[in-house]
C-alpha positions in Angstrom: 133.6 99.9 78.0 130.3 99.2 79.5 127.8 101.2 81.6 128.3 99.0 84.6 132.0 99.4 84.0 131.6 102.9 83.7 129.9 102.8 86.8 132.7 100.6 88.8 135.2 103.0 87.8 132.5 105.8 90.5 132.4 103.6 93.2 134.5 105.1 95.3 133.0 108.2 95.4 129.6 107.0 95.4 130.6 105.3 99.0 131.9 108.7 100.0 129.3 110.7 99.3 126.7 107.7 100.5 129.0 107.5 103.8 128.7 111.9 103.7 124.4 111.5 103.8 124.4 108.6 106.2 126.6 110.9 108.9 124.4 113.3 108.4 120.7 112.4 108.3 117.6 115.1 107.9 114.1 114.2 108.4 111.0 115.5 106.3 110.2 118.3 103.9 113.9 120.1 104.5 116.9 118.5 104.3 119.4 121.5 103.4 122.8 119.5 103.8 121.6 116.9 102.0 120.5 119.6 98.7 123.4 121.3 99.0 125.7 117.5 98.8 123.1 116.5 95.3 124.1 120.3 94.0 127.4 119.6 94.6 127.2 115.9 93.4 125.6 117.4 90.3 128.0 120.6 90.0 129.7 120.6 86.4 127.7 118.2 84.8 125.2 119.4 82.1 121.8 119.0 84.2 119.3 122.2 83.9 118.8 122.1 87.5 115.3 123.4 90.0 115.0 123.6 93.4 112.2 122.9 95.0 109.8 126.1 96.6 107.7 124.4 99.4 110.8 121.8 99.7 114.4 121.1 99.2 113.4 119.0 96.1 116.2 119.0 93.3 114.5 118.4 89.9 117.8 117.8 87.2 116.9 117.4 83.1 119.8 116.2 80.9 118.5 117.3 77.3 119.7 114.0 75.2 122.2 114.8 72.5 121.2 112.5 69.8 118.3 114.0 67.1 119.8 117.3 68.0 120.9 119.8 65.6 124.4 121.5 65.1 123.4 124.5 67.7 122.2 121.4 70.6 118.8 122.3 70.0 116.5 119.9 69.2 116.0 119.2 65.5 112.4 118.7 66.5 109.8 120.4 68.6 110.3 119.6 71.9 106.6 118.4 72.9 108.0 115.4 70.3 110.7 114.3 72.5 110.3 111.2 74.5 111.2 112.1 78.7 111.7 109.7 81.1 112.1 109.8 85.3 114.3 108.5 87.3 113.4 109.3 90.9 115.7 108.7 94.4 114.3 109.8 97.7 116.6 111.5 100.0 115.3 111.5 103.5 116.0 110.0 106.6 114.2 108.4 109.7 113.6 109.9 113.8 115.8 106.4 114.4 118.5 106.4 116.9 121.3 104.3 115.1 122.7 101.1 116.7 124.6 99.9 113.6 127.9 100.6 115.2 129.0 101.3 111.5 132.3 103.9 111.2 130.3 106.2 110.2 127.4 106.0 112.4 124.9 108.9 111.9 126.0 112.4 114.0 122.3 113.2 114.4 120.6 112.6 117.6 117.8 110.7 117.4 118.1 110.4 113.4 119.2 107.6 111.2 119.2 106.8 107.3 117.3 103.5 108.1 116.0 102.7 105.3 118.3 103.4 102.5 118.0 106.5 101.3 121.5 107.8 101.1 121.6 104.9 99.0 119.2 106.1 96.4 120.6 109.5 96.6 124.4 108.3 96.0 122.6 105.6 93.2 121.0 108.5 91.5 123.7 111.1 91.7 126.0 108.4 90.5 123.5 107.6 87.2 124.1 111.2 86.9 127.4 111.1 86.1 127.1 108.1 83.6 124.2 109.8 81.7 126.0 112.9 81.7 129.2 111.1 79.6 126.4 109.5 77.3 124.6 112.6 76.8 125.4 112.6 73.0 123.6 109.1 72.6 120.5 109.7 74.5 117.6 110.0 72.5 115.5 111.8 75.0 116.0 113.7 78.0 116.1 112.8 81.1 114.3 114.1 84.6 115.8 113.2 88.3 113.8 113.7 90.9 115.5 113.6 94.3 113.1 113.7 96.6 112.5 114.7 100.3 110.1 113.8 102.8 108.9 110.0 101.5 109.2 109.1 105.4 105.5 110.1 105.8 105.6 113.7 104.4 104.0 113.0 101.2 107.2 114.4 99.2 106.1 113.3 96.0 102.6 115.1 96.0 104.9 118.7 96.5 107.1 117.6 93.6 104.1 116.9 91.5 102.3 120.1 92.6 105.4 121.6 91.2 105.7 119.9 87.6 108.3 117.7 88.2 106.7 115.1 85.9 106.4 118.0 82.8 110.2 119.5 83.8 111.9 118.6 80.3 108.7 120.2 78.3 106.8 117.4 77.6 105.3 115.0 80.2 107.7 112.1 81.1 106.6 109.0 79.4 108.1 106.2 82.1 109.3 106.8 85.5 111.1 104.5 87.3 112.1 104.1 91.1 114.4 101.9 93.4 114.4 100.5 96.6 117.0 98.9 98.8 116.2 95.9 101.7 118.3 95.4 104.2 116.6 91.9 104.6 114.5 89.8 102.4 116.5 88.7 99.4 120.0 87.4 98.6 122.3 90.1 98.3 122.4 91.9 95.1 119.1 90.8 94.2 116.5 92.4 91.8 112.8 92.4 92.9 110.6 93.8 90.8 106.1 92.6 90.3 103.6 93.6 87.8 100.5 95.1 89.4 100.3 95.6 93.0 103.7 95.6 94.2 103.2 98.1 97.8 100.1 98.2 100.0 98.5 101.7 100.7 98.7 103.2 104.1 96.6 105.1 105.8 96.0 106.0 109.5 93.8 105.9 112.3 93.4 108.4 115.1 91.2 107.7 117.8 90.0 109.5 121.2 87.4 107.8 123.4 85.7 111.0 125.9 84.1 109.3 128.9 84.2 110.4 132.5 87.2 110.1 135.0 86.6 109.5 139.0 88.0 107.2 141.6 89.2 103.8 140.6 87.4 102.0 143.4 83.9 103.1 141.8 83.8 103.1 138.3 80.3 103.0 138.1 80.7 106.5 139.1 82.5 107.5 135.9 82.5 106.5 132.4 85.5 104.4 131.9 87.5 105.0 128.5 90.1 102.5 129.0 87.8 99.5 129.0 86.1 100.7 125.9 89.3 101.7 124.1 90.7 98.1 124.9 87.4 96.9 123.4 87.9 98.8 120.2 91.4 97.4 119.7 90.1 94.2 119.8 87.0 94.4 117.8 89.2 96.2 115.0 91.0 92.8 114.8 88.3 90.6 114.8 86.4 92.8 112.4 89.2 92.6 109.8 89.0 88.8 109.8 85.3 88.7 109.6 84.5 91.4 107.4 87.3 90.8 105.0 88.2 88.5 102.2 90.9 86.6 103.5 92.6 86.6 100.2 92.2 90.2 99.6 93.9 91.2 103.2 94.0 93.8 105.4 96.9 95.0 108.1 95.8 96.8 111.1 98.2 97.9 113.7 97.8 99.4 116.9 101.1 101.0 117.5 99.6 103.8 120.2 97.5 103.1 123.2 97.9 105.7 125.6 95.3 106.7 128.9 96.0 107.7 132.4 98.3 109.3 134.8 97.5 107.1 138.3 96.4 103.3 138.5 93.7 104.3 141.0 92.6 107.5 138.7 89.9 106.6 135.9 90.9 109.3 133.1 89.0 111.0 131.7 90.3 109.8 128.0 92.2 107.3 125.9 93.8 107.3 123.0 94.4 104.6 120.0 96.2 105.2 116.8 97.0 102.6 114.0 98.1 102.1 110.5 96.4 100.0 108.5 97.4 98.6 104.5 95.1 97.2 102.3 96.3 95.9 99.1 93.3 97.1 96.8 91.3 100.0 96.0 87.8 98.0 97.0 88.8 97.4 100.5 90.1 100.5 101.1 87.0 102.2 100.9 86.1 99.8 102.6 87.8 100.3 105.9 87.1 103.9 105.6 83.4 103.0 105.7 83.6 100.2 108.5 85.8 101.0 110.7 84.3 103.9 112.1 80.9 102.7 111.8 82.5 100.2 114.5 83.8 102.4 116.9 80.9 104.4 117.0 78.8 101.7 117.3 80.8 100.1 120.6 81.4 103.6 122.2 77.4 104.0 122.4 76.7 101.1 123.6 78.7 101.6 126.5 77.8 105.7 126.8 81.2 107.4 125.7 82.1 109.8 123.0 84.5 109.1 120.5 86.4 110.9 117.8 87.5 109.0 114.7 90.3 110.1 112.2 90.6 108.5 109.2 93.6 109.4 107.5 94.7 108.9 104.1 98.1 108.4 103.6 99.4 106.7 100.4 97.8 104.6 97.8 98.7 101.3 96.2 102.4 101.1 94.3 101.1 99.7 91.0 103.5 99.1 88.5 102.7 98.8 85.0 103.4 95.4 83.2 105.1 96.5 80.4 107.5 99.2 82.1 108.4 96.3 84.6 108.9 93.7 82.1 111.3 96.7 80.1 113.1 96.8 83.6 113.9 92.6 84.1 115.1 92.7 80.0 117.5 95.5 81.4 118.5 94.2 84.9 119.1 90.5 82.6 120.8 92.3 79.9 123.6 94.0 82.7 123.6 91.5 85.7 122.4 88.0 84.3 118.6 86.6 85.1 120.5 85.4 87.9 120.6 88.2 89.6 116.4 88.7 89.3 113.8 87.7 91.1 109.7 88.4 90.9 107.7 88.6 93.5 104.5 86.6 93.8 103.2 88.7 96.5 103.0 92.7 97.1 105.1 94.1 100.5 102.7 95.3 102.8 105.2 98.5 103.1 104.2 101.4 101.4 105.6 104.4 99.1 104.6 108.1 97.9 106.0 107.2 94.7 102.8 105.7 93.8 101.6 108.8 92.9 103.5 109.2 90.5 103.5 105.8 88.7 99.4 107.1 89.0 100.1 109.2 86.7 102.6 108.0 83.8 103.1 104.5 83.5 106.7 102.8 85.3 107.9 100.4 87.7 109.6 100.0 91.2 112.5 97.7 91.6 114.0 96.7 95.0 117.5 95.8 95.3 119.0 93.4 98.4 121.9 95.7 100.3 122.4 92.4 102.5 125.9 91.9 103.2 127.8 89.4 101.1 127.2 86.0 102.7 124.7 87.5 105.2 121.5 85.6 106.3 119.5 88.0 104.7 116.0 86.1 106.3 117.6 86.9 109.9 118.9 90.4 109.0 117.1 93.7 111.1 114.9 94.7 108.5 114.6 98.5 107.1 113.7 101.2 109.8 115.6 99.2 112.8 118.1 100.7 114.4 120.3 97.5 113.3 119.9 98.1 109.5 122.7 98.2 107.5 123.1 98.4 103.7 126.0 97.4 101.5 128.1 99.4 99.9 128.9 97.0 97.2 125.7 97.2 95.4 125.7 101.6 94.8 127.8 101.4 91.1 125.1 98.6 89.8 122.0 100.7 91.3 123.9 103.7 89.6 124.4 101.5 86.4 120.3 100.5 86.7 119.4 104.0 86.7 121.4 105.0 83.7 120.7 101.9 81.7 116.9 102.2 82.4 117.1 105.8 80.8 118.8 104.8 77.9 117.2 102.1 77.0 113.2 103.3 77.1 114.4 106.5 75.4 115.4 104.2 72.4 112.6 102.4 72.0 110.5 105.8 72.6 111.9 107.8 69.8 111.9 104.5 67.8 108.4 104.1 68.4 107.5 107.8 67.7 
């Protein structure tokens, strides 16, 4: 029997309980149902198991059986044994679903939309197949099943809390999955050394000036005007200020000002997210754009308030840890079945602070429907999304494998 057999032989109930999270979607920091279906997911098998105190995290260990002595302690101290993470995020989206699936979320206003009932089931599923192989491992083993990656900054709480020391010693590799409704073939593999995710951060802007009577702005000081000047000089300024092959993403998703056409108000309102795929340009941005905004609202006489908010930093995976994960992925699905990016995705993740801090790698993994045009399919976070079922037993498999294999060639090594 192998692992992704094993794993064929839970796919059943990795749809149910996948189908159980997707009916019932929770959004940030506390997601109750959703801990209390991991617990049960988790329920018999030999995980020592922590809850989260700021959050509903679920931290799991599985203390590997192999190197242990008669008792099931370890034979050596257990600052010697290798750890590695395996992390699944848990939370869902303020998306009203229009997937018309059978089991359409129950939530108003609240959608799994990007696949995170997917990880969950994926993770709870690895679970299951590490538990049966606990006797082999040659480590242990940390879950992490996370809440709030949807903006909340989950992973910060989790490592506030230890998550990365939970089996004693400090993890050694942590690894992480993602799953597209769009971009790849389905089934496929993605994985990049080096930048693989842009860090986000956001921008909150308020531009005071003087409302009056529309026919005589020179009466008042118009924020509107200057606000609409702003978004456009953010755009040019990116292009002129910026290496083209180092770029930058700015987005004006906000732009909100008045209550009456003929009323000049007395403020307006921009935010906007903005990625940057390195660490120089960045700072960058932090520097220059509110050195512009300044800059345009005195020229024109208004006030404004700039918020420069960091969010996430760059998802940088670490060569070796993502060339362990391709020899895995080939080893249990065929080098078919893989593909490398050449280019980072300008989305972003909170897992990178974690692979900050112990070296790992991020894999993405194509839920397109069989046979679906996956360059035309609604793309993660659309009300349209949907993820296949048919690829939760070989993410479970992944996870487990992944495990197994880098606590081999850790205790080896050690």
């Amino acid at each position: 029997m192998t692992i992704t057999t094993d794993a064929k032989d839970l796919q059943e109930d990795l749809v149910r309980l996948r189908h159980d999270l997707h009916r019932q979607p929770e959004i940030g920091l506390q997601l109750p149902r959703t801990q209390e279906k991991v617990l049960k997911a988790l329920d018999g098998l030999p995980f020592e198991i922590t809850l989260g105190k700021d959050t509903t995290s679920v931290t799991a260990v599985l203390r590997g059986g192999a190197g242990r002595g008669e008792d099931g302690g370890p034979q050596e101290p257990a600052a010697q044994r290798p750890a590695v993470l395996l992390r699944a995020d848990m939370d869902g989206l303020p998306v009203q679903e229009k997937t018309g699936v059978d089991f359409t979320s129950q939530a108003e206003g609240a959608m799994h939309a990007c696949g995170h009932d997917l990880h969950t089931s994926m993770l709870a599923g690895a679970a299951t197949l590490l538990a049966e192989k606990q006797h082999q491992l040659a480590g242990d083993v940390v879950l992490m099943f996370q809440p709030g990656e949807e903006g909340f900054d989950g992973a910060s709480y989790m490592l506030r809390e230890g998550v990365l020391d939970a089996a004693g010693p400090r993890v050694q590799a942590a690894y992480g999955m993602h799953v597209f409704s769009s971009l790849e073939p389905h089934g496929t593999f993605c994985t990049k050394p080096g930048v693989m995710l842009s860090a986000s951060d956001g921008l909150e802007v308020t531009v005071l000036g003087a409302g009056g009577h529309g026919s005589a702005p020179h009466s008042a000081k118009d924020p509107v005007t200057v606000a609409a000047e702003m978004v456009t000089a953010l755009q040019v300024m990116v292009t002129r200020q910026f290496n083209m092959f180092d770029p930058v993403v700015l987005s004006v998703g906000v732009l909100h000002a008045g209550t009456k056409r003929n009323v000049i108000p007395e403020s307006a309102r921009i935010e906007a997210t903005i990625r940057t795929f390195s660490e120089a340009s960045r700072v960058k941005m932090m520097e220059a754009v509110p050195r512009l905004l300044k800059g345009i609202a005195a020229a024109h006489g208004v006030e404004v308030a700039v918020d420069y908010l960091q969010e996430y930093p760059l998802t940088i995976t670490n060569e070796d840890e993502t060339h362990t994960a391709e020899k895995v992925i080939g080893n249990l699905f065929g080098e078919r079945r893989l593909a490398r990016w050449a280019t980072p995705l300008s989305g972003s993740e909170d897992f990178s602070r974690v692979l900050a801090e112990v070296p790992g790698t991020f894999i993405g993994l194509s839920a397109v429907a069989p046979g679906a045009d996956h360059a035309a399919s609604p793309f993660n976070h659309s009300p349209y999304a949907t993820f296949d079922d048919g690829v939760l037993a070989d993410g479970a498999a992944l996870y487990a494998q992944l495990a197994i294999s880098r606590l081999a060639t850790l205790a080896a090594a050690s």
